[in-house]
C-alpha positions as CSV (number, residue, x, y, z in Angstrom):
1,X,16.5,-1.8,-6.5
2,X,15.8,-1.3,-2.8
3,X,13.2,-3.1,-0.7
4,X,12.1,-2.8,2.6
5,X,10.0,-5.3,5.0
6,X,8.8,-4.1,8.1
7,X,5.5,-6.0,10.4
8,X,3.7,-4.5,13.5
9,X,1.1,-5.8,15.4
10,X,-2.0,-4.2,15.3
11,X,-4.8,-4.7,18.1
12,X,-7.9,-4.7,16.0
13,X,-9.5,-7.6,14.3
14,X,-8.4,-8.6,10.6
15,X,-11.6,-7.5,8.6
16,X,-11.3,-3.9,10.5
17,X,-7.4,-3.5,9.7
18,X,-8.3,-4.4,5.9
19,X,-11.1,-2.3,5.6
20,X,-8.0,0.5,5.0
21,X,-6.5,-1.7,1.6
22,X,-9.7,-3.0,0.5
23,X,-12.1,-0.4,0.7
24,X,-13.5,3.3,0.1
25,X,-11.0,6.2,-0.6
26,X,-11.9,7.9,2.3
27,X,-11.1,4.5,4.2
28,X,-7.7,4.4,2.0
29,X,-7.3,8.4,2.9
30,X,-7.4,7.6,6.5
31,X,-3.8,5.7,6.1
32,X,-2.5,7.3,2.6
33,X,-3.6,11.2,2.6
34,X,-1.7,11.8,-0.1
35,X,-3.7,9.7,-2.4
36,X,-6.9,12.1,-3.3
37,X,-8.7,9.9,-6.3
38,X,-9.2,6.1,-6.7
39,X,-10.7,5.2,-9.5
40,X,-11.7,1.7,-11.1
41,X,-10.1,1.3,-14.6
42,X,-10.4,-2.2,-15.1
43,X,-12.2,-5.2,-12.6
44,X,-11.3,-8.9,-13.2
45,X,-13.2,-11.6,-11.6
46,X,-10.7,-12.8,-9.0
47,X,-9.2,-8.8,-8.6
48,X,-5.6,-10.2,-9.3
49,X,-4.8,-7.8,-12.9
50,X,-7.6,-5.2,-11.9
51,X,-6.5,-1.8,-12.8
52,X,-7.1,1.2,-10.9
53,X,-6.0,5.1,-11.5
54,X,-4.7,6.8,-8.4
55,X,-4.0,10.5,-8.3
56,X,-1.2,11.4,-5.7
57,X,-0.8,14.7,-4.3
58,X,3.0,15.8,-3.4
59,X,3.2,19.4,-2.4
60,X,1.0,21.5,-5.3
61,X,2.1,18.9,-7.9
62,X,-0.5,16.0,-8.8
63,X,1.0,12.4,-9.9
64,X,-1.5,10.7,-12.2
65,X,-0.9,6.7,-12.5
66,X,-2.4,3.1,-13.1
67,X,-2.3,0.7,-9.9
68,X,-2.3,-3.0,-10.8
69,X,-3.2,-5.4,-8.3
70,X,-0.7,-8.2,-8.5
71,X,-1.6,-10.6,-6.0
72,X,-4.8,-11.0,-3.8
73,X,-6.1,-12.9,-0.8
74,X,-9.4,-12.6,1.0
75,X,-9.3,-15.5,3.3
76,X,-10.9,-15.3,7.2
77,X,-7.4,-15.6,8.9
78,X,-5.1,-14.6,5.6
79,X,-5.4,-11.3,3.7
80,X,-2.7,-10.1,0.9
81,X,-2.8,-7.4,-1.8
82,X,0.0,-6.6,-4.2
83,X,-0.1,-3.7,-6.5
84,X,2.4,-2.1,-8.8
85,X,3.0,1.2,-10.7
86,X,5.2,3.5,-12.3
87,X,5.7,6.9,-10.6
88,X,6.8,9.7,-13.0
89,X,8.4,7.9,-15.1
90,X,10.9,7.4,-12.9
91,X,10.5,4.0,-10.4
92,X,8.9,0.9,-10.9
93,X,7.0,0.4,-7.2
94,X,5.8,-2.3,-5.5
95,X,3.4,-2.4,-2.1
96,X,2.7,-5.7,-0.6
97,X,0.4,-5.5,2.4
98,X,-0.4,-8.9,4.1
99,X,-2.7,-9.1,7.4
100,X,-2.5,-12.4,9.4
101,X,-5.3,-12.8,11.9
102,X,-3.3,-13.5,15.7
103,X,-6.4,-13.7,17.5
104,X,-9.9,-11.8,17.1
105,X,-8.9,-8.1,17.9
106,X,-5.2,-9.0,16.9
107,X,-3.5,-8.8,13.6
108,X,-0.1,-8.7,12.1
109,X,0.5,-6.3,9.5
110,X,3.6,-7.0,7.0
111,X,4.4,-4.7,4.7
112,X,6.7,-4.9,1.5
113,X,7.9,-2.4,-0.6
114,X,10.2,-2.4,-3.7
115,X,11.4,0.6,-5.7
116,X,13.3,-0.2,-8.9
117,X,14.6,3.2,-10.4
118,X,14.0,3.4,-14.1
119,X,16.4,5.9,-15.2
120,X,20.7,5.7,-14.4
121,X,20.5,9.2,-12.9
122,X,17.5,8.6,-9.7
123,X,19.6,5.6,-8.7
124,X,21.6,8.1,-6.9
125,X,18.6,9.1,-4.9
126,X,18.0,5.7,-3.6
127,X,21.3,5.7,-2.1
128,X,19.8,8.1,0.7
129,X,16.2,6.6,1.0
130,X,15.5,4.7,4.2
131,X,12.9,3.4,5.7
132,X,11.6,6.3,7.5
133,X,8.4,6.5,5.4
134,X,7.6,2.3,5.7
135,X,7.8,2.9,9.6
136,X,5.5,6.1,9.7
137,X,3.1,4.0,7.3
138,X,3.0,1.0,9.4
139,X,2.3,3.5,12.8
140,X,-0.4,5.4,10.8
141,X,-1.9,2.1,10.0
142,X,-2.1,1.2,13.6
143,X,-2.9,4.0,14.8
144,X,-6.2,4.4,12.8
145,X,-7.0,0.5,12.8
146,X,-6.5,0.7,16.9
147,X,-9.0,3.6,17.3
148,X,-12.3,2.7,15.2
């Protein structure tokens, strides 16, 4: 399994950065292009087990899969989501995004990711991943956040 943790301050208040993980698809588009449908499966009452189906676009080829939301916290200063899925069939993901409110147009954005490969033969594969793709995330996050 590999994991990455990576945090960047972000110069826009809390509610504004988690608009972008708690909000519309186009708000989710706006920091995750890739992910063209967002649809609400299954809603429990405090989110944590709530099921959505995400469609994710890579190249012409569509990935179809259920997001579980693992963890959740909607405080004024605190904010956390984990979700989980299974990409092709292949890896076991996890996203962890957790927003701690600095000062009013200042927050810090830490972001987990874990990728468990599900087959002998893609654990090759994450020999080479880095953490090229957390980085870019994490920039196109405060990029957005910073200019609303």
């Amino acid at each position: 399994m590999k994991a990455w943790t990576r945090n960047i301050e972000i110069h826009a208040p809390i509610e504004q950065v988690w608009s972008f993980f708690d909000g519309s698809l186009d708000k989710m588009q706006q920091i995750m292009p890739q992910v063209v449908e967002h649809k609400l499966v299954h809603l429990t009452e405090n989110k944590v087990g709530s099921i959505y189906r995400q469609k994710y676009k890579e190249g012409k080829r569509i990935e179809e899969y259920d997001v579980e939301t693992l963890e959740y916290v909607d405080e004024p200063a605190h904010k956390k989501l984990k979700v989980g899925f299974t990409l092709a069939h292949l890896f076991e993901i996890t996203a962890q995004y957790e927003l701690v409110k600095i000062q009013d147009h200042q927050t810090s954005l830490t972001y987990t990711v874990t990728n468990r490969p599900l087959k002998w033969f893609v654990k090759l594969f994450l020999w080479f991943a880095t953490d090229k793709v957390v980085n870019e995330f994490l920039e196109r996050v405060k990029k957005q956040a910073e200019k609303q």
